[in-house]
mmCIF file of the N, C-alpha and C atoms, coordinates in Angstrom:
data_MODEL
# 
_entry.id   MODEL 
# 
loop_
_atom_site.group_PDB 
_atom_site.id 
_atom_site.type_symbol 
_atom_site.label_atom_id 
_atom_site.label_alt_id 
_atom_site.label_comp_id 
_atom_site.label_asym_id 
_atom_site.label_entity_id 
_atom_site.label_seq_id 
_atom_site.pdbx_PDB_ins_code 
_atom_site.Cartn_x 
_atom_site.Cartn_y 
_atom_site.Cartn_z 
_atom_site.occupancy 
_atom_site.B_iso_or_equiv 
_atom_site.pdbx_formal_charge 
_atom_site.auth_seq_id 
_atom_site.auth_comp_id 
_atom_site.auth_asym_id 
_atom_site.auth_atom_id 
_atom_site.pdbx_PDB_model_num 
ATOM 1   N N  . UNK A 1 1  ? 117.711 82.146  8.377  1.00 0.00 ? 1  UNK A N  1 
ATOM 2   C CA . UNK A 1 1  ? 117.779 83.453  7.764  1.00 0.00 ? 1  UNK A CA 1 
ATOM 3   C C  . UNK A 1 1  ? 119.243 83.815  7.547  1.00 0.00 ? 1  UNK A C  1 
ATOM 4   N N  . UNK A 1 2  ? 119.422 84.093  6.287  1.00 0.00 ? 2  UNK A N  1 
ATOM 5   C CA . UNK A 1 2  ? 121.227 84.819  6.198  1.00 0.00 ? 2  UNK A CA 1 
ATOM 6   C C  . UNK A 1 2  ? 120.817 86.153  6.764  1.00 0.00 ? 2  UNK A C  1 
ATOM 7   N N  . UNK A 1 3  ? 122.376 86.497  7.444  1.00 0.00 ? 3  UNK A N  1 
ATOM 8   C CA . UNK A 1 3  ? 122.504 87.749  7.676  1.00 0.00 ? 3  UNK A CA 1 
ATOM 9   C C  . UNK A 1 3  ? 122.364 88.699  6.925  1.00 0.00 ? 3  UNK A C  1 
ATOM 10  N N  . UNK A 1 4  ? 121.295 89.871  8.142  1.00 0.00 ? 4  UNK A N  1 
ATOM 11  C CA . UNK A 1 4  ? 120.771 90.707  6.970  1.00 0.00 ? 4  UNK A CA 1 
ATOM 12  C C  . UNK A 1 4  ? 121.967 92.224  7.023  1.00 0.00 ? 4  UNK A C  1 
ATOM 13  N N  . UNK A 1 5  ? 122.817 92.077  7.999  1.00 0.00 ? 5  UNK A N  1 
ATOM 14  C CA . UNK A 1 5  ? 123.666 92.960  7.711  1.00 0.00 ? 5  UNK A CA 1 
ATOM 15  C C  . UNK A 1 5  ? 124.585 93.186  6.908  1.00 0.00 ? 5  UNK A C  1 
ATOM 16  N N  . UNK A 1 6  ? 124.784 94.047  6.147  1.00 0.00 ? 6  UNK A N  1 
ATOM 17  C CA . UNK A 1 6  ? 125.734 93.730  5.148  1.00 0.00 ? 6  UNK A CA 1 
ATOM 18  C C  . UNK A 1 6  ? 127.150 94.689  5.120  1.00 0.00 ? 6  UNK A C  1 
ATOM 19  N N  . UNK A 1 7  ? 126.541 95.292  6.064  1.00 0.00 ? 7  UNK A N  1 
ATOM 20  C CA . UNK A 1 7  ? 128.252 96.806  6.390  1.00 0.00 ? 7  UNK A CA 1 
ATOM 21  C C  . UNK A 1 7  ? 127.953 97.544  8.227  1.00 0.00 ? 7  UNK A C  1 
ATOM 22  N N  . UNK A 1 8  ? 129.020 97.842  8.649  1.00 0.00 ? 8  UNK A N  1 
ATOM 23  C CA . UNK A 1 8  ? 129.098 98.991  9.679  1.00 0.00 ? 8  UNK A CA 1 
ATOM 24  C C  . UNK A 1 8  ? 129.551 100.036 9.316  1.00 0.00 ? 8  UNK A C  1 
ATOM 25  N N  . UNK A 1 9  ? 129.581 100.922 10.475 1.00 0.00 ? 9  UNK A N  1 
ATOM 26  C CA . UNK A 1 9  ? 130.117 102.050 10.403 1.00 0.00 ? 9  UNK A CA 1 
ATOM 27  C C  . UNK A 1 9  ? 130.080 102.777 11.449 1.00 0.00 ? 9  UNK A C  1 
ATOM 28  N N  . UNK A 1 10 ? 130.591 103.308 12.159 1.00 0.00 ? 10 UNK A N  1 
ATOM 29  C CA . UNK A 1 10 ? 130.584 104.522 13.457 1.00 0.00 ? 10 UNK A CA 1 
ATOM 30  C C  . UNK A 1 10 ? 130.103 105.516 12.825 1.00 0.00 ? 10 UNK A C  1 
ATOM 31  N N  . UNK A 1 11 ? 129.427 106.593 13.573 1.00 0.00 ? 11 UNK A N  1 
ATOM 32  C CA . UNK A 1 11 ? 128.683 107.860 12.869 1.00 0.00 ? 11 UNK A CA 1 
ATOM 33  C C  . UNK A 1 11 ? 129.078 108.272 14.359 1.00 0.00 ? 11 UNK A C  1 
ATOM 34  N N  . UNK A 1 12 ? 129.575 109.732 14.209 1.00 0.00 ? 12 UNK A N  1 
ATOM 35  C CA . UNK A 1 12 ? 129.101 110.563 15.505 1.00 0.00 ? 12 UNK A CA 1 
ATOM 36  C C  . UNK A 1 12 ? 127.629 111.123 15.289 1.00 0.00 ? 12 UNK A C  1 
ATOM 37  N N  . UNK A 1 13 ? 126.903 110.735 16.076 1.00 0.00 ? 13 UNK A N  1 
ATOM 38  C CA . UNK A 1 13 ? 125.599 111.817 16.478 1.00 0.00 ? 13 UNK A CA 1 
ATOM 39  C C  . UNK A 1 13 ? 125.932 113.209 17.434 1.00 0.00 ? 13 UNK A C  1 
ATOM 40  N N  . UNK A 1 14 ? 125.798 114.293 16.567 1.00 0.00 ? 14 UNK A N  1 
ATOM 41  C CA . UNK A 1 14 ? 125.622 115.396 17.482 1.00 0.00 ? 14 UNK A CA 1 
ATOM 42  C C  . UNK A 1 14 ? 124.662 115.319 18.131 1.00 0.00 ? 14 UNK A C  1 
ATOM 43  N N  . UNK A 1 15 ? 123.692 115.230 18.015 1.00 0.00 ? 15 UNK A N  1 
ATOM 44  C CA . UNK A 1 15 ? 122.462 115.995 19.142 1.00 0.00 ? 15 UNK A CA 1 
ATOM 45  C C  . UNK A 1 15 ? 122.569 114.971 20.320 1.00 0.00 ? 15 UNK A C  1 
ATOM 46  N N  . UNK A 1 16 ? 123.437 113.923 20.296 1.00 0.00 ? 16 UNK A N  1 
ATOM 47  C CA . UNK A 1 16 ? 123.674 112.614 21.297 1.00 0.00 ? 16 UNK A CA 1 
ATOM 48  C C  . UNK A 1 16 ? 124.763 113.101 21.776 1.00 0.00 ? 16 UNK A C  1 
ATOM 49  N N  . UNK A 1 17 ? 125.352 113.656 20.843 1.00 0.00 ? 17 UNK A N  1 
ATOM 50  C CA . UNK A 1 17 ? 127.261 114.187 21.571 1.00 0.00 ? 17 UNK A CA 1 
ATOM 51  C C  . UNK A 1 17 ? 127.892 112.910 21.714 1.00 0.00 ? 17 UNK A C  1 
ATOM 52  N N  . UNK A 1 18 ? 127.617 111.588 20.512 1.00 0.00 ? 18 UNK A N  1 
ATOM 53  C CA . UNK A 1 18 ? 128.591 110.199 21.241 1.00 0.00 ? 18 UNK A CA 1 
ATOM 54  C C  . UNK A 1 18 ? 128.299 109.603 19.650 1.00 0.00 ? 18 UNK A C  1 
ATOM 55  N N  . UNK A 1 19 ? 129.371 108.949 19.724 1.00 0.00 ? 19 UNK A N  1 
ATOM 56  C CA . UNK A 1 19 ? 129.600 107.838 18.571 1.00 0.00 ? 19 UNK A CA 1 
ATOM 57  C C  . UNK A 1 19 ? 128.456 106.950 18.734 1.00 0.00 ? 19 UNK A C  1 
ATOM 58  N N  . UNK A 1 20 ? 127.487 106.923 17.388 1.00 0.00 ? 20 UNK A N  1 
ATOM 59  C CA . UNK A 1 20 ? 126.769 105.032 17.327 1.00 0.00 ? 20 UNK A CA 1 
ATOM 60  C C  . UNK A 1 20 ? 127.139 104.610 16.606 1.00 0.00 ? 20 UNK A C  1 
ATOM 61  N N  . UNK A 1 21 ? 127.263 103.036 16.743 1.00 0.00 ? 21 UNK A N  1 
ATOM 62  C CA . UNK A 1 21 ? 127.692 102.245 15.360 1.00 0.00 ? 21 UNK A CA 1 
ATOM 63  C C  . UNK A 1 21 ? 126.237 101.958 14.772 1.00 0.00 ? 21 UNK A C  1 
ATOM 64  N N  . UNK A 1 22 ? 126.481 101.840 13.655 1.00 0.00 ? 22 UNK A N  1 
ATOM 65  C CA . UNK A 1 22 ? 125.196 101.943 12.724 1.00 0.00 ? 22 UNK A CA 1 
ATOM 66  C C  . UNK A 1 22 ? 125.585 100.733 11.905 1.00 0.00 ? 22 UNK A C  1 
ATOM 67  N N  . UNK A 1 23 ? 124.501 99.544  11.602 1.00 0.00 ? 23 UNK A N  1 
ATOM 68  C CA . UNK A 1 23 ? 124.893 98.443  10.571 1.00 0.00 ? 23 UNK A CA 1 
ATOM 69  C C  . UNK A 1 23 ? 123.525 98.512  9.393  1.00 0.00 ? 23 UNK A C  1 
ATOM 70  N N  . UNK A 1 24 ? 124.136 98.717  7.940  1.00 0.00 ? 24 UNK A N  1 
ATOM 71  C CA . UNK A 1 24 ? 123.846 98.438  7.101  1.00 0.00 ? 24 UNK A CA 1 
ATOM 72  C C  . UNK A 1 24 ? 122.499 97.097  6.896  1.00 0.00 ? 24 UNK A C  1 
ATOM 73  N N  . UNK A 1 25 ? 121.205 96.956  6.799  1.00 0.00 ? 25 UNK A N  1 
ATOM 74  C CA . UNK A 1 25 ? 121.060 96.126  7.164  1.00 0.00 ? 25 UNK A CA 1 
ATOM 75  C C  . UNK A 1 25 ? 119.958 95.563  5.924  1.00 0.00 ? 25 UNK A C  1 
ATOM 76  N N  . UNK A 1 26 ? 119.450 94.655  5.218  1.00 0.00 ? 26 UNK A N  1 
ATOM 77  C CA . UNK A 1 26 ? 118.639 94.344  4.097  1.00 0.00 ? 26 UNK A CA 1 
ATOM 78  C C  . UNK A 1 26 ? 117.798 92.923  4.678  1.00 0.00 ? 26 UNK A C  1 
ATOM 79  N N  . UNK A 1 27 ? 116.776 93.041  5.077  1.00 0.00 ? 27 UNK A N  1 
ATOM 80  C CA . UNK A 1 27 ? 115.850 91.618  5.288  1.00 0.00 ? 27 UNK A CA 1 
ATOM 81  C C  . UNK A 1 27 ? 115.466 90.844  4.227  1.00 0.00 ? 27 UNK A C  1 
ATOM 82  N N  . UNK A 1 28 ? 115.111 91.425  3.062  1.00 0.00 ? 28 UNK A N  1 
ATOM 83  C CA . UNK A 1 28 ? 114.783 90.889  1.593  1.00 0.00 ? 28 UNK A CA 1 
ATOM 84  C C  . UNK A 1 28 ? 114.785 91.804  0.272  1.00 0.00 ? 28 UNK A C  1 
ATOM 85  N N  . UNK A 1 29 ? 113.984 92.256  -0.559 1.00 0.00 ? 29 UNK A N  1 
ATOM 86  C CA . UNK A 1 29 ? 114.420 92.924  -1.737 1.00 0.00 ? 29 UNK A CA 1 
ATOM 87  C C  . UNK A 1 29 ? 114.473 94.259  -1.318 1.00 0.00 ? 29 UNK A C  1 
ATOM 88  N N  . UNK A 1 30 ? 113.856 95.030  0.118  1.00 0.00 ? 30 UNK A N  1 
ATOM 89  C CA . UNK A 1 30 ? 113.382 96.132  0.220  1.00 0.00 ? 30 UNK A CA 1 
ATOM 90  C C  . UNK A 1 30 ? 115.609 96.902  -0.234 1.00 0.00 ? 30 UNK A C  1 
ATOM 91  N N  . UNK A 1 31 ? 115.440 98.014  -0.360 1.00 0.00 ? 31 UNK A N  1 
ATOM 92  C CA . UNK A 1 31 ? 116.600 98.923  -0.311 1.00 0.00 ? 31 UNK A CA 1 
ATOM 93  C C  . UNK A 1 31 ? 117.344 99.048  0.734  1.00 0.00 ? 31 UNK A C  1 
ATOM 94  N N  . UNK A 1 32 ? 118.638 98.631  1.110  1.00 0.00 ? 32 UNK A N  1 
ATOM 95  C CA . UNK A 1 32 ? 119.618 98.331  2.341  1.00 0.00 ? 32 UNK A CA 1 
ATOM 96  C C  . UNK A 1 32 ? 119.093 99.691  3.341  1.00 0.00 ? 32 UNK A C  1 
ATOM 97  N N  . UNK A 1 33 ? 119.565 99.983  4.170  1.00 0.00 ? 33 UNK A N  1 
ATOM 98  C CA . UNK A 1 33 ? 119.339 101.220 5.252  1.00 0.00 ? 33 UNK A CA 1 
ATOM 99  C C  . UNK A 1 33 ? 120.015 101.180 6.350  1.00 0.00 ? 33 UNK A C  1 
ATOM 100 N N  . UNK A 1 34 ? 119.964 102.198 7.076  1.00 0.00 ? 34 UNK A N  1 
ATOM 101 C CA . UNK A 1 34 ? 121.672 102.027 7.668  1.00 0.00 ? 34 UNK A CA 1 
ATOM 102 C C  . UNK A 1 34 ? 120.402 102.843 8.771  1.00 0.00 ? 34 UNK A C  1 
ATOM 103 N N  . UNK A 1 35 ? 120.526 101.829 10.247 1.00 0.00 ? 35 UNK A N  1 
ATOM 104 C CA . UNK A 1 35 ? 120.146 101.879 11.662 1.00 0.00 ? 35 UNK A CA 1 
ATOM 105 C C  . UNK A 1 35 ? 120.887 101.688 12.400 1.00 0.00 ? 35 UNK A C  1 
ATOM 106 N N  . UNK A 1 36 ? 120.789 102.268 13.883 1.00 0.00 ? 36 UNK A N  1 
ATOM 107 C CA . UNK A 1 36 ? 121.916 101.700 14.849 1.00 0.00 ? 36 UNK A CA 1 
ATOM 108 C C  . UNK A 1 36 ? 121.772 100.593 14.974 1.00 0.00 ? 36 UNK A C  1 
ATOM 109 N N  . UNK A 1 37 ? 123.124 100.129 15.640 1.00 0.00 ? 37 UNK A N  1 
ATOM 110 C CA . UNK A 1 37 ? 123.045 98.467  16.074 1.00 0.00 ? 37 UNK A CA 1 
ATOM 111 C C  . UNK A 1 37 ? 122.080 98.390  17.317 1.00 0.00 ? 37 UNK A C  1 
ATOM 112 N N  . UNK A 1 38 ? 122.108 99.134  18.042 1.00 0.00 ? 38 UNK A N  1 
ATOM 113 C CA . UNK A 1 38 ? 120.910 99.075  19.109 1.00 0.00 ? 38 UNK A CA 1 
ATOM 114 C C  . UNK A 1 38 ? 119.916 98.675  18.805 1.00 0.00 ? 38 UNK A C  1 
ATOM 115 N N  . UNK A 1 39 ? 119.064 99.522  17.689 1.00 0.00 ? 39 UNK A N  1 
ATOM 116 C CA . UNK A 1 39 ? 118.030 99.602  17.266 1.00 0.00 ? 39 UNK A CA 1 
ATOM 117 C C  . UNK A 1 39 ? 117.878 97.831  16.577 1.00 0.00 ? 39 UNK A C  1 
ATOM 118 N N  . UNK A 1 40 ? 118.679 97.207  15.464 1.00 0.00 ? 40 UNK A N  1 
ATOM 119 C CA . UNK A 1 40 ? 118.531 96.649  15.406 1.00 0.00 ? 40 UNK A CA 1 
ATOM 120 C C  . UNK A 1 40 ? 118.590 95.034  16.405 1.00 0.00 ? 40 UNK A C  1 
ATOM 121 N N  . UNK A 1 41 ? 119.143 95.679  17.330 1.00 0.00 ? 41 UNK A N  1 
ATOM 122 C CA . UNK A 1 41 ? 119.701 94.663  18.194 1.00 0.00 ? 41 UNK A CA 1 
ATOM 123 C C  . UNK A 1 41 ? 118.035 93.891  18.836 1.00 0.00 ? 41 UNK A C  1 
ATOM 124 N N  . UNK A 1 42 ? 117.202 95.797  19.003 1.00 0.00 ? 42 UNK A N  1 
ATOM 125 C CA . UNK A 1 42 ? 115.902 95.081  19.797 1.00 0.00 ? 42 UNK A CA 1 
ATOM 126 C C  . UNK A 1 42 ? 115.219 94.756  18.635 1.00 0.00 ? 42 UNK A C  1 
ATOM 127 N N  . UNK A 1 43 ? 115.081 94.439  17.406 1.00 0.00 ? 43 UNK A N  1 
ATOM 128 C CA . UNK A 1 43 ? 113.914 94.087  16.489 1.00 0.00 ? 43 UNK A CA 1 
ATOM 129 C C  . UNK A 1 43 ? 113.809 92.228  16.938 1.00 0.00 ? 43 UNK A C  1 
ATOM 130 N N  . UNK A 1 44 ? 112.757 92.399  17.295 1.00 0.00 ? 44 UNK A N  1 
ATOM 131 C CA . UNK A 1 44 ? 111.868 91.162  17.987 1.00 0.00 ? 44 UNK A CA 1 
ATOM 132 C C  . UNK A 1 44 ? 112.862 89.451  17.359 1.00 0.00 ? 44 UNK A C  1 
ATOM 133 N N  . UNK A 1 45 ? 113.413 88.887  17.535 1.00 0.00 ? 45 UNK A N  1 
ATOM 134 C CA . UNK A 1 45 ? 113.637 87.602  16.741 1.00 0.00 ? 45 UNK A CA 1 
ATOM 135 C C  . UNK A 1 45 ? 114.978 87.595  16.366 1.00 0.00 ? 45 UNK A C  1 
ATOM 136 N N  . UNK A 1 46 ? 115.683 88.786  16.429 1.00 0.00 ? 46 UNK A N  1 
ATOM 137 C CA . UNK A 1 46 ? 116.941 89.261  16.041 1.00 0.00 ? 46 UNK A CA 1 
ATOM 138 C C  . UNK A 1 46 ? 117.982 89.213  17.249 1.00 0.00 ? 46 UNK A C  1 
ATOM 139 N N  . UNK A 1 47 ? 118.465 88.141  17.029 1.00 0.00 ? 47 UNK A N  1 
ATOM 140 C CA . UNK A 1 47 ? 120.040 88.366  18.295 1.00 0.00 ? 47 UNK A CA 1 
ATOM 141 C C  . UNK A 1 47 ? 120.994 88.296  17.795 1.00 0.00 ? 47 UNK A C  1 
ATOM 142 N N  . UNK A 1 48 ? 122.126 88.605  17.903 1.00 0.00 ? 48 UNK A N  1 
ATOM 143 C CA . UNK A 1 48 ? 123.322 88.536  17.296 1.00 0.00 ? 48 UNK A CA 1 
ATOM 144 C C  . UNK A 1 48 ? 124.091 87.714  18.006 1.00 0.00 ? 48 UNK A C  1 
ATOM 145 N N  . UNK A 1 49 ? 124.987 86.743  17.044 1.00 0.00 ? 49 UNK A N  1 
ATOM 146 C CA . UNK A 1 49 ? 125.954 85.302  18.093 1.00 0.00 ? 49 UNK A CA 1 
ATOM 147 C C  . UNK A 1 49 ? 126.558 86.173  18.897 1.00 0.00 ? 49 UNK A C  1 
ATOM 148 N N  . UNK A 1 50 ? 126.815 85.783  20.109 1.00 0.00 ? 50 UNK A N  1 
ATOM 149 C CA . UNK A 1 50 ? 127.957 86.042  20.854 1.00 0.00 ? 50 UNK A CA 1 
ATOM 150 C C  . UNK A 1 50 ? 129.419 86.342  19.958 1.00 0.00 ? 50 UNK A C  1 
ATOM 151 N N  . UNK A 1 51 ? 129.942 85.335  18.758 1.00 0.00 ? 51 UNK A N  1 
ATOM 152 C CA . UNK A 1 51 ? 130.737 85.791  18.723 1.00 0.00 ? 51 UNK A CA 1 
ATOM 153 C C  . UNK A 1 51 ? 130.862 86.990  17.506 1.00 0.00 ? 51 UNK A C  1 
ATOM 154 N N  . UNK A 1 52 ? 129.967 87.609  16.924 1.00 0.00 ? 52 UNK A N  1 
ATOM 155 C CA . UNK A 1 52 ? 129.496 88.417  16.188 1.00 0.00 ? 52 UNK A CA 1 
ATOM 156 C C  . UNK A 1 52 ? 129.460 89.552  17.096 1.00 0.00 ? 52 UNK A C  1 
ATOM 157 N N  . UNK A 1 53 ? 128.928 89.873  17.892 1.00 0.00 ? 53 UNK A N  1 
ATOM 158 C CA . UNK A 1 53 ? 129.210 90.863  18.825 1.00 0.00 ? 53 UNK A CA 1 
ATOM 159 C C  . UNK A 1 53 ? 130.744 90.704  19.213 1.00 0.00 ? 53 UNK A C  1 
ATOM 160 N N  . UNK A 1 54 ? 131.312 89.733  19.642 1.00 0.00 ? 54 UNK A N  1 
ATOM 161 C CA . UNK A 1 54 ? 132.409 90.143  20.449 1.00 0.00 ? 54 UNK A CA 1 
ATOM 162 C C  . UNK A 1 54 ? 133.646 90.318  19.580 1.00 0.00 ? 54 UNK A C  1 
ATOM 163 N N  . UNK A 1 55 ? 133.085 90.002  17.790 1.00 0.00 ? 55 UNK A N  1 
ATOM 164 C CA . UNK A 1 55 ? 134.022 90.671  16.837 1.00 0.00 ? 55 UNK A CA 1 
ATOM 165 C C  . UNK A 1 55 ? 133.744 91.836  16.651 1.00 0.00 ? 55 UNK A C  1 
ATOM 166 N N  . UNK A 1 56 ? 132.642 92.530  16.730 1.00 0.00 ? 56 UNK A N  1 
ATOM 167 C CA . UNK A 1 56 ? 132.351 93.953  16.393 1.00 0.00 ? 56 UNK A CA 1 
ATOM 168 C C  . UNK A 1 56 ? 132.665 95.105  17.725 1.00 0.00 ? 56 UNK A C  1 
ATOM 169 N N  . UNK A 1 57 ? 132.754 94.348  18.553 1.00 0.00 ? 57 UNK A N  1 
ATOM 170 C CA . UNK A 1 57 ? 133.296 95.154  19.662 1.00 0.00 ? 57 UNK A CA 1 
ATOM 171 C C  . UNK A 1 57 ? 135.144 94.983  20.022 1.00 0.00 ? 57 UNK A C  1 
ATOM 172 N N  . UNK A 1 58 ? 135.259 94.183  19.123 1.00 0.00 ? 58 UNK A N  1 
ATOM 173 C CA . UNK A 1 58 ? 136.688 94.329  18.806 1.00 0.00 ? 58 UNK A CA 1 
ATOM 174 C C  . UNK A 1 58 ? 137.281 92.990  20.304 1.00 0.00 ? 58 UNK A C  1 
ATOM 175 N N  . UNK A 1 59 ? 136.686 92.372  20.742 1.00 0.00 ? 59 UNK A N  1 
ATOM 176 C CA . UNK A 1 59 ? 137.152 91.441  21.773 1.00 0.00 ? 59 UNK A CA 1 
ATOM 177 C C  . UNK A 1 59 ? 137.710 90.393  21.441 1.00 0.00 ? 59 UNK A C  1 
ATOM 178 N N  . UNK A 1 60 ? 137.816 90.006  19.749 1.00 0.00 ? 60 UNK A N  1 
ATOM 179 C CA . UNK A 1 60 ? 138.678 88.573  19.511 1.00 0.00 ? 60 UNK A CA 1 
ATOM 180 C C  . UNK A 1 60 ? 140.489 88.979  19.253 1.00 0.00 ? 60 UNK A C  1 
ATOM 181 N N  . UNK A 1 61 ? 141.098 87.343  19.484 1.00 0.00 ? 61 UNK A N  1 
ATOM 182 C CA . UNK A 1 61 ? 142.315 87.365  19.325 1.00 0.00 ? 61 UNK A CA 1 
ATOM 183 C C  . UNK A 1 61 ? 143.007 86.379  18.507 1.00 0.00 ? 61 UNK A C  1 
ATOM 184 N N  . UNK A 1 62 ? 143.993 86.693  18.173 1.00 0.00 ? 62 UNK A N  1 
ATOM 185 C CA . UNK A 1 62 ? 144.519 85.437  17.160 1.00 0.00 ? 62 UNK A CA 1 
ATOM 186 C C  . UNK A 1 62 ? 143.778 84.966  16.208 1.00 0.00 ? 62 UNK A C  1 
ATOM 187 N N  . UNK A 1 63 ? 143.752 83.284  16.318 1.00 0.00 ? 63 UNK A N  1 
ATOM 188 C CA . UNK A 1 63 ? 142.969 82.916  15.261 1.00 0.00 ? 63 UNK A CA 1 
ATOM 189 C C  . UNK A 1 63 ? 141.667 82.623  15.529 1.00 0.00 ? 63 UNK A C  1 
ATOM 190 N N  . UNK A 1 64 ? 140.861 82.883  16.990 1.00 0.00 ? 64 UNK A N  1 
ATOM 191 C CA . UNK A 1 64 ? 139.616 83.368  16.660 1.00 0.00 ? 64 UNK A CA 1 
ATOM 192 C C  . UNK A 1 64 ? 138.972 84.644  15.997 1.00 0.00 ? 64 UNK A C  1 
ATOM 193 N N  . UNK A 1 65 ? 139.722 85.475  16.050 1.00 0.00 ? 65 UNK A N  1 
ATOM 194 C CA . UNK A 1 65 ? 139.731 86.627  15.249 1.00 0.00 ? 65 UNK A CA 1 
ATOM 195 C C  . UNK A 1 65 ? 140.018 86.626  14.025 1.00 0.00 ? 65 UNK A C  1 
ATOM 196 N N  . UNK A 1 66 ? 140.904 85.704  13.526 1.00 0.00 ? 66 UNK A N  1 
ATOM 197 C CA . UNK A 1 66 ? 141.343 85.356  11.970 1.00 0.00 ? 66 UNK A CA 1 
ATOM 198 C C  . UNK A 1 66 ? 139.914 84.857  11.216 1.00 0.00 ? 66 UNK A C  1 
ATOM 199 N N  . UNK A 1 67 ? 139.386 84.190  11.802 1.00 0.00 ? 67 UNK A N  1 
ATOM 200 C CA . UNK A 1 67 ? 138.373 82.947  11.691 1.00 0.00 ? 67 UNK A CA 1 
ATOM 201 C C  . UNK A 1 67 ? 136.930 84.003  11.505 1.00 0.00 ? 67 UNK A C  1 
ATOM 202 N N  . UNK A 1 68 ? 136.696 84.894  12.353 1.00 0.00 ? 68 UNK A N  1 
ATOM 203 C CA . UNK A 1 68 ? 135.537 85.832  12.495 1.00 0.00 ? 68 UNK A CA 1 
ATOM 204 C C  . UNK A 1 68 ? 136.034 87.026  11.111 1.00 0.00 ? 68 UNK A C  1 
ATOM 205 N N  . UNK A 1 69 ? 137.110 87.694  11.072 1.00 0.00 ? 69 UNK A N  1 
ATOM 206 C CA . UNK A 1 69 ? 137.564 88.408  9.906  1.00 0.00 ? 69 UNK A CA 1 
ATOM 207 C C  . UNK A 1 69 ? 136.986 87.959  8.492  1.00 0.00 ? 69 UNK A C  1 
ATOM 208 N N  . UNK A 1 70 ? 137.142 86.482  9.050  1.00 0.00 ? 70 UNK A N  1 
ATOM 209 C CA . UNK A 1 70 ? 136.917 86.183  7.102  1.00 0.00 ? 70 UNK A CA 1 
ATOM 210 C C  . UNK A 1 70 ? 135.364 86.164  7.335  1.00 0.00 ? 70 UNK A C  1 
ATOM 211 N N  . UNK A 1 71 ? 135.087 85.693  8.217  1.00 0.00 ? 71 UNK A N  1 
ATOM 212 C CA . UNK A 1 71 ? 133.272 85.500  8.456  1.00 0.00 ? 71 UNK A CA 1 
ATOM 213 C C  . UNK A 1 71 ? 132.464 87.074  8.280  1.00 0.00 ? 71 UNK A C  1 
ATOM 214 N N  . UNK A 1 72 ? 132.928 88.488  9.079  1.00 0.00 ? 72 UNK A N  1 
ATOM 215 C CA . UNK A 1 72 ? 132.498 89.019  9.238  1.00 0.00 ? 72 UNK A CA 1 
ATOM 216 C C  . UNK A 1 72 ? 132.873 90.288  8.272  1.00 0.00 ? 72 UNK A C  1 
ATOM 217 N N  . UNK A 1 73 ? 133.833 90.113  7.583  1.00 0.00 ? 73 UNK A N  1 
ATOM 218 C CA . UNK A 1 73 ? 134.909 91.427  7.141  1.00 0.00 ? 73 UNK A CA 1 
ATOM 219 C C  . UNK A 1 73 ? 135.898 92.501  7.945  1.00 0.00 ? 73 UNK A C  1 
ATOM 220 N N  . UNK A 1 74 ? 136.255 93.201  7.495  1.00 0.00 ? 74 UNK A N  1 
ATOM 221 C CA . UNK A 1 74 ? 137.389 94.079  8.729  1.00 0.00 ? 74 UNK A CA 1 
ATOM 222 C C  . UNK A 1 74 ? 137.036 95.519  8.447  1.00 0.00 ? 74 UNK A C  1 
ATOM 223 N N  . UNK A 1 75 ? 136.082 95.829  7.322  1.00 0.00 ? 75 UNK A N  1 
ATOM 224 C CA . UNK A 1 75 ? 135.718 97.853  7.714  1.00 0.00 ? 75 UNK A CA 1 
ATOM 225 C C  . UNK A 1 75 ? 134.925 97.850  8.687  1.00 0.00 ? 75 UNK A C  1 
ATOM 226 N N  . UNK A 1 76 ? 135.633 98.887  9.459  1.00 0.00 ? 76 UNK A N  1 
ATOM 227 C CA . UNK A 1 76 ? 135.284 99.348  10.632 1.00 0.00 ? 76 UNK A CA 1 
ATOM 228 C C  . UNK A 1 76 ? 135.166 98.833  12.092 1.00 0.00 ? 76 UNK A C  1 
ATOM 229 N N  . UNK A 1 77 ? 136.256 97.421  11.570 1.00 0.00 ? 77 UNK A N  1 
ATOM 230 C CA . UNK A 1 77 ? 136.691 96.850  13.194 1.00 0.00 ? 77 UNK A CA 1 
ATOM 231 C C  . UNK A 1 77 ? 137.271 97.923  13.720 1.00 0.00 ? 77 UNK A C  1 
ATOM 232 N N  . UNK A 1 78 ? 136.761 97.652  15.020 1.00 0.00 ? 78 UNK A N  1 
ATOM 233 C CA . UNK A 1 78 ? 137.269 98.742  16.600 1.00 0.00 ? 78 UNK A CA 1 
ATOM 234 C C  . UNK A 1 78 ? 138.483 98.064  16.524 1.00 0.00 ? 78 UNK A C  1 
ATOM 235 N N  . UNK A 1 79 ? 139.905 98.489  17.205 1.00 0.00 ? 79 UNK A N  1 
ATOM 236 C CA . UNK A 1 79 ? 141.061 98.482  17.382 1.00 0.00 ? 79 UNK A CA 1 
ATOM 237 C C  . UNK A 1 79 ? 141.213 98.311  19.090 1.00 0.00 ? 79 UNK A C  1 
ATOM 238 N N  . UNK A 1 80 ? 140.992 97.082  19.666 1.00 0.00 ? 80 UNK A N  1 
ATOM 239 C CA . UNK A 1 80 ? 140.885 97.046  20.939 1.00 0.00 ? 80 UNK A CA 1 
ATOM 240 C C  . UNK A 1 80 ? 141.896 98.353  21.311 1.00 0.00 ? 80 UNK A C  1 
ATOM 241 N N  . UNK A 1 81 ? 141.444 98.630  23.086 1.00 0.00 ? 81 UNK A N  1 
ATOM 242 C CA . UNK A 1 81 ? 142.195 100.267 22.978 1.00 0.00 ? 81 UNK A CA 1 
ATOM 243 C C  . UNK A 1 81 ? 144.106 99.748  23.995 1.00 0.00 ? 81 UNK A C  1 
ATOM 244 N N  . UNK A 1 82 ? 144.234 98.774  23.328 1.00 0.00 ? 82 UNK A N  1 
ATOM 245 C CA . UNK A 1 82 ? 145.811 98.403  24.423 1.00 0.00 ? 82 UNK A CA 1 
ATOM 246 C C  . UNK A 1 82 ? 146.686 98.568  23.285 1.00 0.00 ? 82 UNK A C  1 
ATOM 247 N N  . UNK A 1 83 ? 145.619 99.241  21.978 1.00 0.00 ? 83 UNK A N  1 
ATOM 248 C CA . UNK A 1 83 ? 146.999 99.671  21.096 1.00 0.00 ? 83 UNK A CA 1 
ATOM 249 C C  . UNK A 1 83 ? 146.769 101.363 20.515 1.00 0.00 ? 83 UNK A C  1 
# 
């Protein structure tokens, strides 16, 4: 299956009072729709690589991070917080 995500984004939720990241997500012709990553995280069959998560949580460096950038894109990479 290609990835069905095709964008992120942080949203604050008020009635949560906390930031979710929300990914853009399209399985086949239906119209893209934008769910949390949570949400999609539990849809049955759906895991995300290790290193797909640990680019979206902002944990790569150098040129594993160079390498995931071109794989994954850069709107709305987190900015690890040591800067």
């Amino acid at each position: 299956m290609n990835n069905p995500i095709k964008n992120t984004r942080k949203m604050y939720y008020k009635y949560l009072s906390k930031n979710v990241t929300e990914v853009l997500v399209q399985f086949k012709d239906e119209e893209p729709a934008w769910i949390p990553l949570t949400t999609y995280e539990a849809i049955p069959g759906i895991s995300l690589s290790s290193e797909e998560s640990r680019y979206w949580n902002g944990e790569l460096e150098g040129e594993e991070f160079e390498k995931a950038l071109n794989k994954y894109g850069y709107e709305y990479t987190q900015i690890p917080s040591r800067y």
